[in-house]
C-alpha positions in Angstrom: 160.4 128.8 34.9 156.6 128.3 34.5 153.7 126.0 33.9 155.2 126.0 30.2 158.0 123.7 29.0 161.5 124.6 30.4 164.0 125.7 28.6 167.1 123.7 28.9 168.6 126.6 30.6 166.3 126.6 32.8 166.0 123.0 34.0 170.4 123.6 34.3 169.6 126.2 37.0 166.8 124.1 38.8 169.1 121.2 38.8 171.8 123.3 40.2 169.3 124.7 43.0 167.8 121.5 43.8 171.2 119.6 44.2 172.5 122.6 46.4 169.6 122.6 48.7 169.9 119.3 49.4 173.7 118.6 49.2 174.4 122.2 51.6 171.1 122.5 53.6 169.6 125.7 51.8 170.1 128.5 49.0 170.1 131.5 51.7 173.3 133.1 53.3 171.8 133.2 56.6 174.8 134.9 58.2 173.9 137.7 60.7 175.8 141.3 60.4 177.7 141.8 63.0 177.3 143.4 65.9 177.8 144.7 69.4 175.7 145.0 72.7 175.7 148.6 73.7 173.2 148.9 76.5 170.9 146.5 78.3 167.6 146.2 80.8 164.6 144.5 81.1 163.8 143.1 77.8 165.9 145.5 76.1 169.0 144.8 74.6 170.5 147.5 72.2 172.8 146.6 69.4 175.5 148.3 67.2 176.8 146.9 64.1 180.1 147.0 63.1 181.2 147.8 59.6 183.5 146.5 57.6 187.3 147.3 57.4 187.0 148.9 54.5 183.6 151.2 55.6 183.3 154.6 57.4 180.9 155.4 59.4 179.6 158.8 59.6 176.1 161.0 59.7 173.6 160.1 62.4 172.7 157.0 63.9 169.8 154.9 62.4 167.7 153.0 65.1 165.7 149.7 63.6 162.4 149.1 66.4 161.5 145.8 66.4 157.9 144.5 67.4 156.8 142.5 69.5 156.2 138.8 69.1 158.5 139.1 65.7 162.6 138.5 66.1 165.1 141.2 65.0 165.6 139.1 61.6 162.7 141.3 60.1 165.3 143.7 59.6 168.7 141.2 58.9 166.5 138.6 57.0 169.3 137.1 55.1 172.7 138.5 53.0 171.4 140.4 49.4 168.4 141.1 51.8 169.0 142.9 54.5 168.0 146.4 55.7 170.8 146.5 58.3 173.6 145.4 55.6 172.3 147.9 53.2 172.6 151.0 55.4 175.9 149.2 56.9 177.5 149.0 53.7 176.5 152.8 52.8 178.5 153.8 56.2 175.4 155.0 57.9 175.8 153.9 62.0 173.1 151.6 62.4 171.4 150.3 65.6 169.2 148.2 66.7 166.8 147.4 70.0 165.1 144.3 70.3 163.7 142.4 73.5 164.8 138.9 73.9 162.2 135.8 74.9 159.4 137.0 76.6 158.7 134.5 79.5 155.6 134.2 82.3 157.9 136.0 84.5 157.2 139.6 82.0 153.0 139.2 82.1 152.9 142.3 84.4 154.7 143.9 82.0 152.3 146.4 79.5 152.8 149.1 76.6 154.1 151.6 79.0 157.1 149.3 79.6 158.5 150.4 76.6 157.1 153.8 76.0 158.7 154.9 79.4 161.6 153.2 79.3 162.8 150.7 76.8 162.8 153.2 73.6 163.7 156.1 75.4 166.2 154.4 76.8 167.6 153.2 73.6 167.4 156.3 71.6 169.2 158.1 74.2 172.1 155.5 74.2 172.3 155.5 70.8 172.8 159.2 70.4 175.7 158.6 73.2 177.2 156.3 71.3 177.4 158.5 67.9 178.3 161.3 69.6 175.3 162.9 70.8 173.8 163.3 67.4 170.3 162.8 66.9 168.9 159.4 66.0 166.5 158.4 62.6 164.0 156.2 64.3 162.7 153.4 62.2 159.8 150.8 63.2 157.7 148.2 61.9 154.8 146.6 63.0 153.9 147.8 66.1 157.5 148.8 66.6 156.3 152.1 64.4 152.9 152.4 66.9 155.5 152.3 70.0 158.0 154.6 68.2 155.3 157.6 67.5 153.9 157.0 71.1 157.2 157.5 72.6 158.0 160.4 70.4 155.0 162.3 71.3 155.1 161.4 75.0 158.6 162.8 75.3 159.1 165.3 72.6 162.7 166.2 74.2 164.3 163.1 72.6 167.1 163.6 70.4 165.0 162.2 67.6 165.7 163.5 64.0 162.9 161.9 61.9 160.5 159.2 62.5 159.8 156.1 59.8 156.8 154.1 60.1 156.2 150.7 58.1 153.1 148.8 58.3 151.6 149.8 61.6 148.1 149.8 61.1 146.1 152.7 63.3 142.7 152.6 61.9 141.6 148.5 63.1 138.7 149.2 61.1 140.5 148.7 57.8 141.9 145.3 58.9 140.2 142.5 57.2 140.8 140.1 59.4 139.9 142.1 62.6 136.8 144.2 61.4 134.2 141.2 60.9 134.9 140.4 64.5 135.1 143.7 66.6 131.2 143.4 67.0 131.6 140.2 67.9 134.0 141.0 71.0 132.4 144.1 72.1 129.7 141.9 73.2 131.4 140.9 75.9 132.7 143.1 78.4 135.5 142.7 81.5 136.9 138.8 81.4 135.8 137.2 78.4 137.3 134.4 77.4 140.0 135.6 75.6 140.7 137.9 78.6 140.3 134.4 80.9 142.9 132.8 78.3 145.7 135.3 78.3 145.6 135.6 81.6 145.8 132.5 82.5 148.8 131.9 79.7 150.6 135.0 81.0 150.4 136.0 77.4 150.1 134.7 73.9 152.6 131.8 73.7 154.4 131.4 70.6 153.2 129.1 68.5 149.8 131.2 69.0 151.6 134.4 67.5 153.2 132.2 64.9 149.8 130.7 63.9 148.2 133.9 63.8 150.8 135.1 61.4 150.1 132.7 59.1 146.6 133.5 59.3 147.3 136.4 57.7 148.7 135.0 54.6 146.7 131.7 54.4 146.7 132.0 50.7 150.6 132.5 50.0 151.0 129.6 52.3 148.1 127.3 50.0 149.9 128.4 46.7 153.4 127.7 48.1 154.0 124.9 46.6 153.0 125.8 43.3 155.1 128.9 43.6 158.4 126.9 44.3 157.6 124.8 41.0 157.4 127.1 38.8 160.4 128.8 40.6 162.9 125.9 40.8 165.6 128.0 38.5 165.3 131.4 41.0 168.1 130.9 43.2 167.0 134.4 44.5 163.3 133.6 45.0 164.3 130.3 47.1 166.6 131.7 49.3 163.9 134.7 50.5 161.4 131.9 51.2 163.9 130.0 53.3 164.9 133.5 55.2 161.0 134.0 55.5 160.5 130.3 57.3 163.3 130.8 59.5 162.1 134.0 60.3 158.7 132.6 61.1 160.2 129.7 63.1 161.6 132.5 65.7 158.2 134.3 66.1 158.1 135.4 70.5 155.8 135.5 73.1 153.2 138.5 73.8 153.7 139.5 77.6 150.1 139.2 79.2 149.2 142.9 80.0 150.9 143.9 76.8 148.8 141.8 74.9 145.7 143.1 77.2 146.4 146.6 76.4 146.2 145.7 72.7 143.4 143.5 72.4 141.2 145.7 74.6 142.1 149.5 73.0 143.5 148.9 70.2 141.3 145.8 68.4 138.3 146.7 70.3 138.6 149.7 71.1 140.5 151.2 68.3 141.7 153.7 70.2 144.7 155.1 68.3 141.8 155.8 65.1 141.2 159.3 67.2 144.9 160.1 67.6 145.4 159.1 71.1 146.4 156.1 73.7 145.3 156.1 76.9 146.9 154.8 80.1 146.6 155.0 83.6 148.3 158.0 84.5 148.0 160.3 81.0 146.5 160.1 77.6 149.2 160.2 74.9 148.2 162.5 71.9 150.0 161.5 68.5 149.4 165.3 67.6 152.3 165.8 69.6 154.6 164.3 67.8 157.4 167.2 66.5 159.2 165.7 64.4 159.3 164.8 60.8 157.6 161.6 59.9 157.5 159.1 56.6 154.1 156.7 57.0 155.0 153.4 54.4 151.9 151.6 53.3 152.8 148.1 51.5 150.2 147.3 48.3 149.4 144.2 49.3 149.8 143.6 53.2 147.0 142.2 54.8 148.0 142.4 58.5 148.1 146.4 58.0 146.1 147.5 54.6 146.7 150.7 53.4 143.7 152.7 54.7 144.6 151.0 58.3 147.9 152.5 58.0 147.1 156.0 56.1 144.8 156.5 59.0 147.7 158.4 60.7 148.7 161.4 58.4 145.9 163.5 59.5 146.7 163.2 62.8 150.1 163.9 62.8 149.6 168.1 62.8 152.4 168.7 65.0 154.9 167.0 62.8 157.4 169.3 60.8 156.7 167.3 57.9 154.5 164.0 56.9 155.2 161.8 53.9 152.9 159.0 52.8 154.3 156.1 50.2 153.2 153.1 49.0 155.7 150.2 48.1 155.4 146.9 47.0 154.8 144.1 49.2 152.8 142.4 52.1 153.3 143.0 55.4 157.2 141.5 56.0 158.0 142.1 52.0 157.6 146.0 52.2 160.1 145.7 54.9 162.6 143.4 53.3 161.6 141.5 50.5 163.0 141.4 46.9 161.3 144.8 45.8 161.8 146.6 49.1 166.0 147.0 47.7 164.7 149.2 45.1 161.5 151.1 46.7 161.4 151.1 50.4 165.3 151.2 51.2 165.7 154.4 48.6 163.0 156.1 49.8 164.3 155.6 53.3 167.5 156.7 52.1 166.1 160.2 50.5 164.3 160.6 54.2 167.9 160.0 55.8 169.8 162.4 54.1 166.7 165.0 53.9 166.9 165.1 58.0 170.2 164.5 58.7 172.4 166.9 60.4 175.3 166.2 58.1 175.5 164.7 54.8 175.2 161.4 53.9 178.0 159.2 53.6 180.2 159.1 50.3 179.8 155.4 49.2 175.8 156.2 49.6 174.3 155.8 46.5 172.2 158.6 45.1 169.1 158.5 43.3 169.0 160.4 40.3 164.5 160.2 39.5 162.4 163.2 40.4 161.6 163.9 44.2 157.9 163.2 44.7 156.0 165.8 46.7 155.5 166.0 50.2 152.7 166.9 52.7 153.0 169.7 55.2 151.4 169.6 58.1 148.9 171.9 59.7 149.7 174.1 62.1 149.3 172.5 65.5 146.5 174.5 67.7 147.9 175.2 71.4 146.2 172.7 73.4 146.9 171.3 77.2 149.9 168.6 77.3 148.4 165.3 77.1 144.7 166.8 76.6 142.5 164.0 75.9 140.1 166.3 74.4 139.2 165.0 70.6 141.1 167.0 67.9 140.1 167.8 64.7 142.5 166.6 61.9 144.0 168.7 59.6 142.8 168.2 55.8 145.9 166.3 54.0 145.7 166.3 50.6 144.9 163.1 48.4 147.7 160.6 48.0 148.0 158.2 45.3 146.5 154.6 46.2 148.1 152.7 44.0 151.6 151.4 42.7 152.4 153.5 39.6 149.8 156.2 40.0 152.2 159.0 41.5 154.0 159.8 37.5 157.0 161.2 39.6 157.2 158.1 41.5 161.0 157.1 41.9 160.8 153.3 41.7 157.8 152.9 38.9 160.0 149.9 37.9 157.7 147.3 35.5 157.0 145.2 38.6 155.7 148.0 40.7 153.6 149.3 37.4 152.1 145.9 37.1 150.6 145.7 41.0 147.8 148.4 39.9 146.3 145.7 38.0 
């Protein structure tokens, strides 16, 4: 449907969604995969879900990273649409950590929390519970920034391959942080945002929810419009209802976790030279050993692609890096409607690439040429945990649009059409 006349077909369908929504409450099968608690501690809980009858588990163990502030539905947003019931459904074991509410009680708690001990932690159950094979780590957000810290602080994990989505490293590259880092550096020690969050304990929800939106301001002004003209989609209204729930279940920022950020990360940008500094040791990402796949998303504006490509270079102790771009804003590239046929098979490819065994049989194979991949340097012999500068290896030039890469796998028409 669009700003034209319908066609009677279509005005059938928008009838048809229209009555449902309001008849049955929504368009969106909003039922949660299954699962089981596997291991718990302070704000960490550690699920496994549980396939079908009919479905066989096998290969290594996938583990989904949440971020903070942002509930576990990033990764089951809705049925059709769900990262957790696509590798479910291909028999791949599939696990998931995620941190519950976040209450004044946690303000002392910082990034170190769960560097030290809620992701090791959870890798290392997960690997128990599939046998002691090692685990494909996957995480968004900041969930990727706290997966590659933990990965190079403890190297010994039974990791097999690391994939990060959206986590921007360069802050500079951020539109809606980089007019204002001059701005805070002014003030140093307790400014008032330091005042507020401390007094808070954190950021509260609805702060992290606004904030959010923020990012998006203009999908949110030409919502309305876009549900007009999209009255006879059932498929395009139910991911907007997934995406408001998921939005309505935004958490809380513990206080020192939010500190840490804000201070080294917005206005320091810390993580832009390849390391993160805290009190006892200086992570170095350079560290990191195993492989990893960086995914930037065309059109997210919370983590722009040059934020997030930032990384690559300083990934030289990685066995392998591989940079993509995929359709999609910041939750889209994740899980949205294009995600099912770019992100998820590349993440697939990745899987079966580094897995110890092979992939399961119901997994369904791509048949498009393999794109090529970036090797890294060879990593120099430095000090553990050095925080000496290092130089970055050279990486050669990745395509920055949709559709430039000819051997791209998922050039579908609507991928094609984003580099205009």
């Amino acid at each position: 449907m669009d700003l034209l006349p319908p066609k009677p077909d279509q005005l059938v369908s928008a009838a048809t969604n229209v009555a449902h929504k309001l008849l049955y409450g929504g368009l969106a099968d909003l039922r949660p995969m299954p699962r089981t608690l596997i291991d718990d501690g302070e704000l960490r809980e550690v699920y496994h879900y549980r396939p079908a009858a009919r479905v066989v588990e096998s290969g290594d163990p996938i583990l989904l990273v949440t971020p903070l502030a942002a509930p576990a539905l990033c990764f089951d947003l809705r049925r059709g649409c769900s990262l957790v019931e696509h590798f479910v459904t291909r028999g791949r074991r599939t696990y998931l950590v995620e941190y519950g509410q976040v209450s004044f009680r946690n303000r002392g708690l910082g990034m170190e929390h769960w560097v030290d001990e809620v992701l090791p932690a959870a890798i290392n159950a997960v690997s128990g519970h599939a046998g002691g094979r090692p685990v494909h780590v996957i995480g968004w957000s900041l969930g990727g920034i706290f997966t590659m810290l933990t990965a190079a602080d403890q190297p010994t994990l039974p990791i097999a391959s690391l994939t990060v989505v959206g986590s921007p490293v360069d802050v500079r590259k951020v539109p809606l942080v980089a007019p204002m880092r001059p701005l805070l550096n002014l003030t140093e020690g307790r400014g008032g945002i330091t005042r507020a969050y401390q007094a808070l304990g954190g950021v509260p929800t609805p702060l992290v929810k606004w904030a959010f939106q923020l990012a998006s301001v203009q999908k949110m002004l030409t919502k309305p419009l876009a549900v007009a003209t999209h009255l006879d989609d059932a498929d395009y209204l139910a991911q907007l209802e997934a995406v408001d729930r998921f939005m309505a279940n935004m958490i809380a920022y513990p206080g020192r976790s939010f500190g840490q950020l804000y201070h080294r990360m917005i206005k320091g940008n810390a993580l832009v030279e390849g390391s993160m500094p805290f009190d006892d040791r200086t992570i170095e990402l350079a560290d990191i050993k195993a492989p990893v796949l960086v995914f930037g998303g065309a059109t997210d504006g919370i983590a722009p692609i040059k934020a997030v490509k930032a990384v690559v270079p300083l990934l030289t102790g990685s066995r392998e890096v591989r940079f993509e771009i995929v359709p999609g804003g910041h939750l889209g590239m994740l899980t949205g409607r294009a995600a099912r046929d770019s992100t998820w098979r590349v993440m697939d490819e990745w899987i079966e690439k580094w897995s110890s065994t092979s992939p399961a049989p119901s997994a369904k194979k791509t048949t498009a040429k393999k794109t090529t991949t970036k090797k890294a340097a060879p990593k120099k012999t430095t000090a553990k945990r050095s925080t000496a500068k290092k130089s970055p290896a050279k990486k050669a030039a990745a395509p920055e649009s949709i559709g430039a890469n000819p051997v791209r796998r998922y050039g579908s028409a609507g991928s094609r059409s984003l580099r205009s």
